[in-house]
C-alpha positions in Angstrom: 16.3 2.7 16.4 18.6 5.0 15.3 18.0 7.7 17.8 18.7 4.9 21.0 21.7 3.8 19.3 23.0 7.2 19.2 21.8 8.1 22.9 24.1 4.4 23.6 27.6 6.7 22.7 26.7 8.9 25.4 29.4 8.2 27.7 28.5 7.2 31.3 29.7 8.4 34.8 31.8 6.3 37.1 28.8 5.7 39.1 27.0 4.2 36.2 30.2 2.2 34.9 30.2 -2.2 35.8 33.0 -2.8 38.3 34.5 -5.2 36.0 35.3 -2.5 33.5 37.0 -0.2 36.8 40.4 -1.4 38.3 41.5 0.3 41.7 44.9 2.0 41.9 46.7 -1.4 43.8 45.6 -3.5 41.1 46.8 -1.0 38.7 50.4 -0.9 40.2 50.4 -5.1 40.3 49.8 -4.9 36.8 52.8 -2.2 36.1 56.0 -4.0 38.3 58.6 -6.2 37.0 56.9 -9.1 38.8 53.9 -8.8 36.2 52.9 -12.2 34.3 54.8 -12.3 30.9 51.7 -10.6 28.9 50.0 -9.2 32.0 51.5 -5.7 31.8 48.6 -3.4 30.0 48.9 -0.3 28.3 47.5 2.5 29.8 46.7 5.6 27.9 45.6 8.8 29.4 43.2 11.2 27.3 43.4 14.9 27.5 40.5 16.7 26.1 38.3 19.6 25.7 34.5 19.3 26.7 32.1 20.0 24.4 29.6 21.1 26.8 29.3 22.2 30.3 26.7 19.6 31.6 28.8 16.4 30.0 32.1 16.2 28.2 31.0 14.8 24.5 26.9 14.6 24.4 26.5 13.7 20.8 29.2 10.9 20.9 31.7 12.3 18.3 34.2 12.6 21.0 34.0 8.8 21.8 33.6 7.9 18.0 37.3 9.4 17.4 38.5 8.1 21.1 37.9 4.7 19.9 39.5 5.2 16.3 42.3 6.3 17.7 43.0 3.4 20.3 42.4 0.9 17.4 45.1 3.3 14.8 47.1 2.0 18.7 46.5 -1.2 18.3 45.2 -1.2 22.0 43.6 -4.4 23.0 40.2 -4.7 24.7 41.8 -4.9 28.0 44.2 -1.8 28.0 43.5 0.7 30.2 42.1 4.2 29.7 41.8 7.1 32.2 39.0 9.5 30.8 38.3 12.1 33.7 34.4 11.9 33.3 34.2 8.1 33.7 37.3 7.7 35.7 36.5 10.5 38.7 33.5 10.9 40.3 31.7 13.9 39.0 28.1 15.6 39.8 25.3 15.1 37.3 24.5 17.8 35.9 22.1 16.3 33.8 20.0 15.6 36.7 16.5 17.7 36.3 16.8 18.7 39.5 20.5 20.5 38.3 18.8 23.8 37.2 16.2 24.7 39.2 17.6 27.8 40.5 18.2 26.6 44.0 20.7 25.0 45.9 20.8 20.7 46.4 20.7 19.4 49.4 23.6 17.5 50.8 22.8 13.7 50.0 20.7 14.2 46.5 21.7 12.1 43.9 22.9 14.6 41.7 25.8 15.2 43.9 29.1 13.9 45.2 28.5 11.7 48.4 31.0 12.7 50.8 33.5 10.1 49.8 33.1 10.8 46.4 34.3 14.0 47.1 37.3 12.9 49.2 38.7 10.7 46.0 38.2 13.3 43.8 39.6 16.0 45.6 42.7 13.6 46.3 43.0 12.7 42.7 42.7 15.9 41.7 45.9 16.5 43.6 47.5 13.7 41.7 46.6 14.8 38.1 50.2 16.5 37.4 51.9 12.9 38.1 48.9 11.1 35.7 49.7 13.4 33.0 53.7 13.4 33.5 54.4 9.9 34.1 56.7 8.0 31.7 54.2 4.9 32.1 51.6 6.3 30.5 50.4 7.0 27.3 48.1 10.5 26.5 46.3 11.3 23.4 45.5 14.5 22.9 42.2 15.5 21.4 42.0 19.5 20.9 39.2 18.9 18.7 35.7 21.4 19.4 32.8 19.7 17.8 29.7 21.5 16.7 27.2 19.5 19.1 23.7 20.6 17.9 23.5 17.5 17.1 22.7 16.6 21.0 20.1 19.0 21.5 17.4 16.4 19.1 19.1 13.2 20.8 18.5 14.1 24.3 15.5 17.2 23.7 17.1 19.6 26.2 19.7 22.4 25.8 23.7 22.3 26.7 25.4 25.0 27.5 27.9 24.9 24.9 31.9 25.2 25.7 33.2 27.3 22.4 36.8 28.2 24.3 39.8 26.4 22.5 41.5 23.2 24.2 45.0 25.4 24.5 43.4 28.5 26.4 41.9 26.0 28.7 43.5 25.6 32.2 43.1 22.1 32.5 44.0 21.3 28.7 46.8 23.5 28.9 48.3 22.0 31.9 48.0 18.6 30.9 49.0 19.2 27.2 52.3 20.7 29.0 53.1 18.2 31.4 53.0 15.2 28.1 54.6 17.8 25.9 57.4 18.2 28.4 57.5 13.8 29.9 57.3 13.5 26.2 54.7 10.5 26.0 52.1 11.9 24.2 51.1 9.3 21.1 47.7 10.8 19.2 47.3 14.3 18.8 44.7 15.7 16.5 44.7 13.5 14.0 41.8 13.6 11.4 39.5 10.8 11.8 36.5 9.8 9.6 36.0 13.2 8.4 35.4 14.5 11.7 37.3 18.0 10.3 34.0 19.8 9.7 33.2 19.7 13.4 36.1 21.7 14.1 35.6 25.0 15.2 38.7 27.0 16.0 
């Protein structure tokens, strides 16, 4: 139906993501020396973007509808690599009926980080300046704020809407610097398939 397609372009966590679709940071590197297979060397682009809600970063899919215009207006292949923070770190579910209940989650629930989990993402969280800075990379900035009403019939619950614009924000505004200033930033707010009447400014 419609309505399951639509729930499809919700993007997933890393937990939920097939290992063949994740690459670890060796393999990564392999793939970036001068010792790479003529061909092998992938593009990697990094997205910097504004979440649309506070439970999950694009809940009605328009944020992944205009991700994916964009890497084809790249000609990025299948295979290229994207870093996307809520698929590429691991992050709490907040979407978990047990999120809201007034009272605090007990260490182990499902909901949260396991203890590892929280180890690499505190330690790439450290690392984010270098993502965001590095000449290999490429970031596409999407400042866009969609009107997400939309998700409150797909998923029949309530988000807690993020209205703040992607400059004032502290993560958007340090990476937006950091590409501004390494100078690698190749999409930035470009219209796509009449998206523009989502915008809110």
């Amino acid at each position: 139906s419609s309505k399951e397609d639509d729930s499809k372009k919700m993007l997933p966590r890393r937990n939920f993501i097939p290992l063949h679709h994740k690459i670890s940071g060796t393999r990564l590197r392999g793939l970036w020396t001068d010792a790479a297979p003529a061909g092998g060397r992938k593009q990697f682009f990094v997205v910097s973007h504004a979440w649309l809600a506070a439970e999950h970063p694009d809940p009605a899919g328009l944020r992944l509808e205009a991700l994916v215009a964009d890497l084809q207006w790249l000609k990025a292949a299948d295979d290229d690599l994207v870093f996307f923070d809520y698929c590429s770190l691991h992050q709490v579910d907040q979407l978990h009926p047990d999120w809201d209940k007034g009272q605090p989650l007990p260490p182990g629930h499902p909901a949260l980080r396991s203890e590892v989990e929280e180890r690499q993402f505190q330690s790439a969280k450290r690392y984010m300046d270098v993502l965001y800075s590095s000449p290999m990379v490429q970031v596409i900035v999407m400042p866009e704020v969609y009107d997400i009403e939309k998700a409150r019939h797909l998923h029949h619950r309530s988000f807690r809407v993020a209205r703040q614009r992607y400059i004032q924000r502290g993560w958007c505004g340090l990476e937006f610097s950091l590409a501004t200033r390494a100078e690698n930033i190749v999409a930035s707010a470009r219209p796509v398939h009449g998206r523009r009447e989502h915008y809110e400014d």
